[in-house]
N, C-alpha and C positions, 0 to 999 in steps of 0.2 A: 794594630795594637793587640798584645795576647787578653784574649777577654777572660782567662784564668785568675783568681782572685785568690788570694789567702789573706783571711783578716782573721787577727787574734786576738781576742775580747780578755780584759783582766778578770772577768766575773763572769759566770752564766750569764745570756742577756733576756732570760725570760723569769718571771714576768716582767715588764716593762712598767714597773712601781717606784723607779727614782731616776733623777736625773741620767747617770750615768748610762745606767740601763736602756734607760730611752731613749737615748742616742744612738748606739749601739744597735738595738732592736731596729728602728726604723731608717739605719742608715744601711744594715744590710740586706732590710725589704726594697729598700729604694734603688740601690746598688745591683741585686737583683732584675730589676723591673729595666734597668736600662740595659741589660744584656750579660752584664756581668756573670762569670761561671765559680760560684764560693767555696769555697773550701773553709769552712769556721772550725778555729781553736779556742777554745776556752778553758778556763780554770775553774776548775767544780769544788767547792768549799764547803757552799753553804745547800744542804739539802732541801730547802725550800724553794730552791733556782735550777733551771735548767735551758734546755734551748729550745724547750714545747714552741711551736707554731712556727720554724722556722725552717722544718726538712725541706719545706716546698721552694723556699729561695737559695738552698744551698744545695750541690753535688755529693760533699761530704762533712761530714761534723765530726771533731776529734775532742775528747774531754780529758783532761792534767789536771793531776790534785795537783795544788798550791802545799807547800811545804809550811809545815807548824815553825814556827818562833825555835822551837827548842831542835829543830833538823837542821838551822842554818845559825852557828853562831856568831854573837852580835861582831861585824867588820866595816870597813868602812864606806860598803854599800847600803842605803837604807831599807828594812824589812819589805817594805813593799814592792821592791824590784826585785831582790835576789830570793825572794820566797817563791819568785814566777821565772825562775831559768832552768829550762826542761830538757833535758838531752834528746829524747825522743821526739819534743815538739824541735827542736832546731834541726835534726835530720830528715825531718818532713819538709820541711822552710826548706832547705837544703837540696832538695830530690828532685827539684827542675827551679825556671827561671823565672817563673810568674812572680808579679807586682806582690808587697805585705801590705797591709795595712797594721800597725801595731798600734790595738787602743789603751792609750795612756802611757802615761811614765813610765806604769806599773812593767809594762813588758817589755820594756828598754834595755832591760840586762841582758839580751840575748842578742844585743844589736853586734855586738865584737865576732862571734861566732858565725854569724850569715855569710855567702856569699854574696859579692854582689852589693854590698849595702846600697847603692844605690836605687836597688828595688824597693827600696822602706821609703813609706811615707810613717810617720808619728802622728798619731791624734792625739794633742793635749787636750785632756778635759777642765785641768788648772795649771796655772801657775806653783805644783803641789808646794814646794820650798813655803810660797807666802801664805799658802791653804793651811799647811800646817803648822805653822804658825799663828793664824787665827784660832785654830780648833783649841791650841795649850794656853791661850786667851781667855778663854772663854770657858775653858774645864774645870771643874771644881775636886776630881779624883786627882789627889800628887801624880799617883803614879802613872795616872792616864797624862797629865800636866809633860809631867818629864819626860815618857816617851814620845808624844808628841812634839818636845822642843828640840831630842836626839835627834828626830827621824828626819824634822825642818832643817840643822842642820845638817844631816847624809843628805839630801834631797836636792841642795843649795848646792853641793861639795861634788856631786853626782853631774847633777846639769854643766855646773864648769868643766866637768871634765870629758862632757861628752863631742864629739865631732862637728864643728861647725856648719858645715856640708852640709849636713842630714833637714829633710826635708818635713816640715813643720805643718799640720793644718789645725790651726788653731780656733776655738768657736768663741774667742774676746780678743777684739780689737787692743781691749786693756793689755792684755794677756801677750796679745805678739809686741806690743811695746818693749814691755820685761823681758825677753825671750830676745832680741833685738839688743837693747841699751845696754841690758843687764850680762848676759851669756854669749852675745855678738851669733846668733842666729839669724844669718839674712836670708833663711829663704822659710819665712814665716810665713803662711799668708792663713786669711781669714776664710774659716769655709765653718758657717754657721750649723747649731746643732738640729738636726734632724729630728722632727716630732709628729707623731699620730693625729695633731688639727692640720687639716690640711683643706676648711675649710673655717668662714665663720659662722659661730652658731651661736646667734647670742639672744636673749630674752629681749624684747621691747619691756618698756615701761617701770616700773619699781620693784625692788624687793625692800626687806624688813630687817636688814640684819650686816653687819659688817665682816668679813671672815679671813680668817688666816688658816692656811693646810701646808704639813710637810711634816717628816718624819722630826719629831722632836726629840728621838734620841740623838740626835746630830747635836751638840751641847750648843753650834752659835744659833738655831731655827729655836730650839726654851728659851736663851739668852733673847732673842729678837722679840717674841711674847712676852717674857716676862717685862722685859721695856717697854710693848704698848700698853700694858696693866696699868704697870706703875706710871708710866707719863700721858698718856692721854686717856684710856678708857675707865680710869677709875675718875676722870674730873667728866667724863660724858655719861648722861642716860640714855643709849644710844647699846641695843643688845650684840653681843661681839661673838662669835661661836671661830673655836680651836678646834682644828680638827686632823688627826692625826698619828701617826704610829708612836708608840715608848712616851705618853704621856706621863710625867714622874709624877710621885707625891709634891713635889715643892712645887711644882706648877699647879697640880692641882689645888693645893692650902693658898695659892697668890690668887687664884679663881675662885673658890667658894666664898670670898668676902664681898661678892656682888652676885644678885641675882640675875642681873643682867649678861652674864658672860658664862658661855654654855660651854661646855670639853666633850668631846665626841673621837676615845681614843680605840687607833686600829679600825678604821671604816674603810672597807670596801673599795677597790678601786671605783663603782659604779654607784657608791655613797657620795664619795670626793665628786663626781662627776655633776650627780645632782645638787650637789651645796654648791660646786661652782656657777651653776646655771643658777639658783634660786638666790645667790647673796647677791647685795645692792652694791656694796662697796670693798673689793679685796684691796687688806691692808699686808703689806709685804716688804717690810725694810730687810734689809739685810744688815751681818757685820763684817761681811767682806766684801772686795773687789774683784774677787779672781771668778772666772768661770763665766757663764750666764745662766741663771735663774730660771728651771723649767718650771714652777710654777706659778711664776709671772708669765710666761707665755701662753700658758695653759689660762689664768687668768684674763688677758688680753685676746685670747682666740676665743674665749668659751663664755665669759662674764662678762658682767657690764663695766662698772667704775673701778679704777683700781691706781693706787699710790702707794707711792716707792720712795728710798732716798737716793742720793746719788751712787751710792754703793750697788745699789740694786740691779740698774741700769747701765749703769758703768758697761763699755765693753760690746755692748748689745748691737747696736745699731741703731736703734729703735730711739726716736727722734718724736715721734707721736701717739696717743690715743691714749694718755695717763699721766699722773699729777706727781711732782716731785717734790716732796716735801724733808726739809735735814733738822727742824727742831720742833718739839712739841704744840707749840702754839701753832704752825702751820700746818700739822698734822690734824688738830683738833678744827680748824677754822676750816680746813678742806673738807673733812668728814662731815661739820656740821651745816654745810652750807649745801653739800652733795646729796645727803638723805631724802631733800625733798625734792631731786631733781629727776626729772623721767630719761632714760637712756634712749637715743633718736636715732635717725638713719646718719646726720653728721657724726656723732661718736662713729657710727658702724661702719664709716667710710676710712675713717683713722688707722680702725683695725684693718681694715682691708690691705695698708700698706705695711703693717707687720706681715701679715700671710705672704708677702709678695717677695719679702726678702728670707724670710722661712719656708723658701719652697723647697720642698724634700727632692722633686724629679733634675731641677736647674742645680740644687746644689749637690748631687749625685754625680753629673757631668762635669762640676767645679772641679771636685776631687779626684776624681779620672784621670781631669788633664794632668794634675802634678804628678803622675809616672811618665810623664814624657815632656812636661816644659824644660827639666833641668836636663839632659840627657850629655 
C-alpha cells in the first residue's frame, strides 16, 4: 500500500476550537502516527487559523486562498464548493498516484478534474443539503435566511449529481442513511470522528452547576439556549452557566432576567476544558440531525452527567453513559432529580465504551482500508 497521503482540509485545521476542525486536526495526527506520509492542502481564509502544530505529522503543507463570493459568480454550484476549486491545488493531486483524502463537501468540486478518482475517499462532516437547511431555520438575518436556503438547494442539486462510485466516510450513521436512500451512495461507510480525549477523565462526586458551551454564533447552538431558558431553566432554581464564542445581545437580555444563569462569552479553550470538568450536569440538545456533536463527546469523555434529545445523539453510535430527554418536563425532572446525585465508577464504566468506539488509532486503520476495499 502507498503510505503517501494527500489530505485536503476546507479550513485551516489549527486551532482545533470546533467540530470541524477537530476532526481534521486529530484525524491527521492519527493518520500520521500509523505511518502514513501527508501531504496537507488547506484553504487559508481566515487569519486566525493555520496549521501551527502539525509540521511534525506532515511531509509537506500547501495553503489556497478560498475565493471571495464576488471572484466566483452565483451558478449552479453552491458557494462553498466552487469557492474551493484551485488549479494549482488539482495539479499537485495530479503529479503522482497517492490516496486523497478530501474533507468535506466543501472540496468536492475538484473531484471531475483528478486523475484516478478512484483515489478519493470524501469525508462528510454533514449531510450539508439538510445542515443547511436547519441553519436558514433557525436565522433571524433575511439575507443570511436566503443564502442559506440557495445554498441548501445548490448542495441538494450538487450531491444528485455527483458520482455514485465515489467513496464516502461518513462520521453519522444518520448521515450514511441519507447519502444511501436519498443520493444512492453505496459505498458509504461509517468511520467516526477523530477527537483529542483519548482517554477518560472525569471528576468523581458533584459539582454545582448545569452547563452548556459552543460557539453561539452558529444561529441553531443560541436557538438551542435560548430554548433551555425559556423551557426549563427559567421554571428551575438550579444555576445554568453559557459558555461560549459570539455571545449576542439577545441572548444575553434572555439571561440577565435570572440571577441564576451565568454567560461566559469567548473563554479559552482551557476555560471550556475546566467548566467541563467542574459542571454537574451538561445540557446539550440540539436542532438538528445531521453530523455528531463534538461537544457532546467532549462532554461524555471529560464530564460527568450529561442530556441530550434525540437529535443530539442521533447518528452517534453511542447507546450509553447519558439521558435522553425530547420535552420540557423530562428535561426538567431529569436535571432535578440528577443534581443531587454523586457521579460513580458505574457512570465511568458507560463512558469507557464511548472511548472504545472513538478511538482515534483503530479508526485511522478504518479509513486506510477504504483506498483498497473498493479497488
Amino acid at each position: 500500500m502507498n503510505d503517501k497521503l494527500h489530505i485536503v482540509c476546507l479550513d485551516a485545521p489549527s486551532p482545533p476550537d470546533y467540530g470541524g476542525a477537530i476532526d481534521m486536526f486529530y484525524k491527521i495526527k492519527a493518520l500520521a502516527e500509523t505511518g502514513k506520509k501527508i501531504t496537507l492542502h488547506y484553504f487559508d481564509y481566515n487569519k486566525k487559523r493555520s496549521a501551527e502544530g502539525l509540521a511534525k505529522f506532515c511531509s509537506e503543507i500547501y495553503a489556497y486562498q478560498r475565493k471571495e463570493i464576488y471572484q466566483v459568480p452565483p451558478i449552479s454550484r453552491p458557494f462553498i464548493v466552487r469557492s474551493r476549486i484551485n488549479k494549482k491545488l488539482i495539479e499537485r493531486l495530479n503529479a503522482d498516484e497517492a490516496p486523497i483524502l478530501l474533507e468535506g463537501l466543501h472540496c468536492a468540486g475538484i473531484i471531475p478534474s483528478i486523475n484516478q478518482p478512484e483515489r478519493i475517499v470524501l469525508r462528510m462532516h454533514n449531510e450539508e443539503a439538510s445542515y443547511y437547511r436547519h441553519l436558514a431555520e433557525s436565522e433571524k438575518s433575511f439575507i443570511k435566511r436566503k443564502y442559506f436556503k440557495r445554498e441548501a438547494h445548490l448542495l441538494h442539486s450538487f450531491q444528485k449529481d455527483m458520482k455514485r462510485e465515489l467513496k464516502l466516510a461518513c462520521l453519522s450513521d444518520t448521515d450514511i442513511g441519507i447519502f444511501r436512500q436519498t443520493y444512492g451512495f453505496q459505498r458509504a461507510n461509517f468511520i467516526p470522528c477523530f477527537i483529542p480525549w483519548q482517554t477518560v477523565s472525569i471528576a468523581n462526586g458533584q459539582g454545582d452547576f448545569c452547563l452548556y458551551h459552543g460557539n453561539m454564533s452558529v444561529s441553531e447552538n443560541e436557538e438551542a439556549v435560548l430554548w433551555l431558558i425559556e423551557n426549563v431553566f427559567s421554571k428551575l432554581m438550579i444555576p445554568f452557566t453559557i459558555a461560549g464564542k459570539g455571545i449576542s445581545k439577545r441572548l444575553a437580555i434572555a439571561a440577565s432576567t435570572f440571577k441564576y444563569i451565568r454567560l461566559i462569552n469567548e473563554p479559552s479553550i482551557a476555560e471550556i476544558d475546566a467548566l467541563v470538568r467542574a459542571a454537574h450536569i451538561h445540557v446539550l440538545p440540539s436542532l438538528n440531525r445531521t453530523g455528531v456533536k463534538l461537544k457532546l463527546l467532549n462532554a461524555l469523555l471529560n464530564g460527568r452527567f450529561c442530556i441530550t434529545n434525540e437529535s443530539g445523539v442521533m447518528g452517534s453510535k453511542i447507546q450509553r453513559g447519558l439521558q435522553v430527554a425530547n420535552d420540557p418536563v423530562e428535561w426538567m425532572a431529569y436535571i432535578t432529580e440528577t443534581m443531587s446525585k454523586g457521579f460513580d465508577e458505574k457512570e465511568m464504566q458507560a463512558r469507557e465504551q464511548v472511548l472504545a468506539l472513538y478511538n482515534n488509532r483503530e479508526n485511522a486503520f478504518r479509513l486506510s482500508e477504504l483506498w483498497s476495499r473498493y479497488q
